[in-house]
N, C-alpha and C positions, 0 to 999 in steps of 0.2 A: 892315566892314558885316555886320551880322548875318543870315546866310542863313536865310530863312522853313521851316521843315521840312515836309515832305510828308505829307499830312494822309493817311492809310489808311483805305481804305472796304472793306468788308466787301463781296461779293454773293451770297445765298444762294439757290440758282435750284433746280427739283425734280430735273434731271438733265438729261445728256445721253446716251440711249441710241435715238432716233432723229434725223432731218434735218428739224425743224421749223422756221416762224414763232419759236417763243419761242425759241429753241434760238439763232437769227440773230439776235436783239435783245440777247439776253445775251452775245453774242460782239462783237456792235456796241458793246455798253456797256462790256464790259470793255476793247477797246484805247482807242476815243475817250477815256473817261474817263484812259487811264495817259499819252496821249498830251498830255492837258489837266495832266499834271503832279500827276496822283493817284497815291498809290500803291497800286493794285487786286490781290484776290485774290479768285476764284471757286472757291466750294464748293458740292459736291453730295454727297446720299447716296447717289446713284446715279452710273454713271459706263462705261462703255464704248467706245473711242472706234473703235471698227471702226466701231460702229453708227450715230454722229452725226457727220456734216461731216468724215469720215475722213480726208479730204485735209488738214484744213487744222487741226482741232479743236488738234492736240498744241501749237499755235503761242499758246496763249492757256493753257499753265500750269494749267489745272483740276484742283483740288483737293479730295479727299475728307474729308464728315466722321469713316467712318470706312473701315480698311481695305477692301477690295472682295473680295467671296469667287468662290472660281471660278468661272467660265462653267459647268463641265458641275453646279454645284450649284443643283436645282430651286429655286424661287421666290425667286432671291438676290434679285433687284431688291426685293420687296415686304418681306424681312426687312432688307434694309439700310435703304431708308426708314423701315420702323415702328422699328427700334433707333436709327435717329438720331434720329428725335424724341422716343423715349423716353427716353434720353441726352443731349438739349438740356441741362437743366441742368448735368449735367456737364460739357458740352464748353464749355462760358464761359468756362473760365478761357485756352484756346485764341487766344482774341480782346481781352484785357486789350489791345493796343498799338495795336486800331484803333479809327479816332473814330465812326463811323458806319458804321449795316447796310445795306443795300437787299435786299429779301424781296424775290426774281422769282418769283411765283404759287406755290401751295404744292406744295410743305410749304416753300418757301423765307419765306413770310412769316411762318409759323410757328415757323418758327427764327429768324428775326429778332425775333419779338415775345418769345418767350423768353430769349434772350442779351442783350435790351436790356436787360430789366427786371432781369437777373440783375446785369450791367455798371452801370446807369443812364446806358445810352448811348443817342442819337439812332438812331431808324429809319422807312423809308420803303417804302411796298408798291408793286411796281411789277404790276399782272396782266393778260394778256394777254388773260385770259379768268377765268369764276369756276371754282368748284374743279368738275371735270368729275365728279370720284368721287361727287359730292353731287348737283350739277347736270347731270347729261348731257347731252347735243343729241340732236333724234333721230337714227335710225339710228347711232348710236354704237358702234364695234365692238372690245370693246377686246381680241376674242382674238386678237388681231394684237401685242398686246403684253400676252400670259398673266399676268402678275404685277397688271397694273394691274384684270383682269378679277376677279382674285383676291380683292383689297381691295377695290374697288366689290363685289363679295359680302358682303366679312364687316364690312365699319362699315358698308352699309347695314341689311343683321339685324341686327348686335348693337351698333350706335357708335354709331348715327347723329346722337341728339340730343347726345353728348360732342361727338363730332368736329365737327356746325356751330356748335357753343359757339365749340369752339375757332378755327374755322376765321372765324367772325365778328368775334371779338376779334382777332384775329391782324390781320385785315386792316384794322380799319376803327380802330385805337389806333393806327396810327403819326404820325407828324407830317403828313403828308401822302400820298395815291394818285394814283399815278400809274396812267393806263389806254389800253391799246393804240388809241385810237382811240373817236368821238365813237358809233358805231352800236352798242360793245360795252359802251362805257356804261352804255346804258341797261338794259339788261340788267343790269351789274355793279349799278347805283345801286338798281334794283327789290330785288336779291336782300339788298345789303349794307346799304345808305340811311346812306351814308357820309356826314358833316359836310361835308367838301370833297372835290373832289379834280381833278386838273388833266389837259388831254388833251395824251397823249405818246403817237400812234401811232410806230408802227415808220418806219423809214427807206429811203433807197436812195442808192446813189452811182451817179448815173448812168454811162452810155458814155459819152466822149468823142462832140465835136461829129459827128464822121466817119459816125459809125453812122448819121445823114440820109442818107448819101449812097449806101448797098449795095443795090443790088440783090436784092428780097427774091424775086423772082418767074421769075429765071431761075437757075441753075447747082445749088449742090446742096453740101452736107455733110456731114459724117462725124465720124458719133458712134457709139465703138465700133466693131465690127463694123458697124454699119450706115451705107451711104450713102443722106441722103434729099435725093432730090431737090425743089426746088422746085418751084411753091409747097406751105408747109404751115402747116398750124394747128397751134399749141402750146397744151398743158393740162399745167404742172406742178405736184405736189403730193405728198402722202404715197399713197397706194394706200389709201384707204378707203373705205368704203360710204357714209358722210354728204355725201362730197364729192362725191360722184354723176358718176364719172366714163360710166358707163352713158348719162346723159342727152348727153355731148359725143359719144359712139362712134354714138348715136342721128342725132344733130343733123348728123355728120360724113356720113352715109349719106346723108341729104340732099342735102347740100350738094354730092356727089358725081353725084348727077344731074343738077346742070346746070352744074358746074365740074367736065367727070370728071380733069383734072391734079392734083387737092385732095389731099393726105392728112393724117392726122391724129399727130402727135408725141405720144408721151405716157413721158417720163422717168423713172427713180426705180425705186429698191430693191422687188422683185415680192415680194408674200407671199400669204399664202394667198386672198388676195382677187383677183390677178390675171388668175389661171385662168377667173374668170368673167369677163368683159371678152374677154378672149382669144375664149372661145366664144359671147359675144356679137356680137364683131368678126366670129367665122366664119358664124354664121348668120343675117348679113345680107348673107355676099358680099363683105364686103371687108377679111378678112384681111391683103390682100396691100395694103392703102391705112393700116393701122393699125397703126405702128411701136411698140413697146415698145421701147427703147433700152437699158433695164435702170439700173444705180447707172451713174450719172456723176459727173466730179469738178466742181467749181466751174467751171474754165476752160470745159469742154465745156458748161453749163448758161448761160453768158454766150455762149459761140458760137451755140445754140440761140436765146437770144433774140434777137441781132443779125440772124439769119439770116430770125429767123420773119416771115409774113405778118399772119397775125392770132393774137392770143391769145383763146382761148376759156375760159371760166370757169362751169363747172353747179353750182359748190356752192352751196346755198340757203341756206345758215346761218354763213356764213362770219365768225370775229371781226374779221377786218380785210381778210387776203390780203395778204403781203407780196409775194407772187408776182404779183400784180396790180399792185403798185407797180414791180417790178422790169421786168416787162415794159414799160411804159410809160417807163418809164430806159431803155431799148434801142431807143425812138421805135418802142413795135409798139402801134396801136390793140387796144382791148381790146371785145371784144360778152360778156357780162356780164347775169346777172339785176339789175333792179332791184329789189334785197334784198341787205340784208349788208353785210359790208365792202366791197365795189365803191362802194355809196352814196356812200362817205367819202371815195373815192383817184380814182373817173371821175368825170369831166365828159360828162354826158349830150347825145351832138353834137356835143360837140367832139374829145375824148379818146378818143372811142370810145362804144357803145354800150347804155344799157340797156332791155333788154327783158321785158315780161312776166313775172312768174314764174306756170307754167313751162311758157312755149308753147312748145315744141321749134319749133314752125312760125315761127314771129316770129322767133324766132331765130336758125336756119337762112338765112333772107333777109336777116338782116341780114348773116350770114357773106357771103350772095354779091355783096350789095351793092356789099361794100369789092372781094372778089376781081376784078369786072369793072371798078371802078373807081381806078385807078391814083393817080390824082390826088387825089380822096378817100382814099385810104388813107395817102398820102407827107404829105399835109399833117395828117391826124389825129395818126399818127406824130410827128410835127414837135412839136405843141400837145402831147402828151403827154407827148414830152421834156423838155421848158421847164417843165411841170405839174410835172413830178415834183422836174427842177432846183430848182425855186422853193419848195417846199410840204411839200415832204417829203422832204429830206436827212437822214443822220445826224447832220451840223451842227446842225443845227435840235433836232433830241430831244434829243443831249446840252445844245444851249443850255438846253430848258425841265426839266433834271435838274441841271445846273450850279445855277444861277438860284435853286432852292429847298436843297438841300447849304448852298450859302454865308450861309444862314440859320442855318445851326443848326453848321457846324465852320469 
């Protein structure tokens, strides 16, 4: 009997050198898919892996397209980007034995639309979001990562109209786009006005059934150095200024005058944006209620959520919030602006709550609502679990990325 041979997909993503949303999509798509009997490889021009999903990154093979120059040499990251795509055509011949690309947001589609055309192979843009260096959000702060501030300097003086040439073609000529969810859509579809394109938000493998049953409101764990005791609110994310963690440290201040047991979690690698948060924690008095926990590994960030009371979420501009899905997999209702990716992932009432943007006061009540109520919060939890179980697995994204592949290899 003749054995079918394993068809190789290409994935070309912008990099991993922090703990993002797209960074978890690309790592979801790389095993499900090798798992579904792909044979997958993921390349980036960028690449560090202290700095992205440290724990876990090395288990998923990531591949450079080209060698990676030292750490202590200034602005490696933006000269290794701009050389790989300036070396795209050259590096084609690198992928003659695979059948198909998938461009994860650029410069990954970028590189895909170029090694197709070189190949005349099949490719597919998957974006999480549009290209930030062109589109920014506001409060966008990219000197948290100096290189990426760098570029968004010099193509917006001197590139700008090459680079959205490029950066238009690149996305919207492949066989089909895929995009992280229906609210970032629209946005994507305003800026690109793509022919098609299909919704493949991000995923989540829930907790096991068990996690209904913990106890969120008494005893206490240990992250790090730190033991917190219950209850508490969680807001996890990157440490940025768009994601408005200021507005949750606000809202938690609140909240704390009439639930003063309450404290507020907030996980994840400190940069230079921390320090204020910190001095805003103190000079509202409750330093000692507003844990920073510092870089956690994967295990400890699923214990956080298992553990937590409620998930809180201030970013206004959000493209999806895989962290909002994931919370909801660990049965933790979510209170949440009504704006953004929350739209897409809560159930307004049932899953948890959207409120106002951005009445810290609305929202505040809503925290305490759940907190005094026990029974409301175990059963929102409940629905949110099932929500997430049903509607937005990994299963599920790779089915509607499968689905379209077996069109074209």
């Amino acid at each position: 009997m003749k054995v079918e041979k394993k068809k190789k997909i290409a994935i070309f993503h912008c990099g991993f050198i922090y703990t993002g949303g797209g960074e978890r999509i690309v790592l979801e798509e790389i095993s499900g898919l090798r798992r579904r009997g792909y044979k997958v490889d993921c390349f980036v021009p960028i690449y560090d892996p202290t700095l992205s999903y440290p724990d876990i990154v090395k288990n998923y093979r990531i591949k450079t397209f080209l060698p990676q120059l030292p750490r202590f040499f200034p602005l490696r990251f933006a000269i290794q980007m701009v050389a790989s795509c300036v070396l795209a055509p050259a590096l084609s011949i690198r992928f003659r034995k695979y059948d198909l690309f998938l461009g994860a947001n650029q410069p990954g589609a970028y590189m895909a639309w170029v090694i197709s055309r070189v190949l005349r192979k099949p490719y597919f843009v998957y974006l999480s979001q549009p290209n930030r260096v062109l589109h920014p959000r506001d409060y966008e702060d990219w000197q948290n990562v100096v290189d990426y501030y760098f570029l968004y300097k010099i193509i917006n003086k001197f590139a700008k109209k090459a680079v959205s040439y490029l950066d238009r073609r690149s996305i919207t000529e492949g066989k089909n786009l895929f995009i992280n969810g229906s609210f970032v859509a629209s946005e994507i579809c305003k800026i690109y006005k793509p022919k098609s394109w299909i919704d493949c938000p991000g995923g989540v493998r829930p907790i096991a059934r068990k996690v209904l049953k913990i106890d969120r409101y008494n005893g206490s764990v240990k992250i790090n150095s730190h033991r917190v005791k219950k209850p508490y609110l969680l807001f996890t994310s990157r440490h940025e200024p768009w994601k408005r963690f200021d507005w949750a440290i606000e809202a938690t201040n609140m909240v704390i005058k009439r639930v003063p047991e309450a404290k507020l979690v907030i996980p994840g690698a400190e940069n230079s944006y921390t320090p204020k948060l910190k001095y805003l924690a103190s000079e509202l008095g409750i330093s000692d209620r507003v844990v920073f926990s510092g870089a956690i590994s994967q295990k400890s960030l699923w214990r956080l959520y298992e553990n937590a009371c409620i998930y809180i979420f201030t970013s206004p501009k959000e493209d999806l919030g895989i962290v909002v899905e994931e919370a909801q997999g660990a049965a933790v209702p979510i209170v949440a602006w009504n704006a953004g990716g929350p739209t897409v992932t809560v159930i307004n009432g049932k899953t948890g709550f959207l409120v106002n943007p951005y009445d810290l006061k609305e929202l505040s009540e809503k925290i305490v609502s759940l907190l005094k109520n026990s029974q409301k919060r175990n059963e929102m939890g409940k629905v949110a679990w099932e929500h997430i179980k049903k509607n937005f697995s990994w299963g599920r994204h790779l089915d509607i990325l499968g689905k379209e592949f077996k069109k074209v290899i």
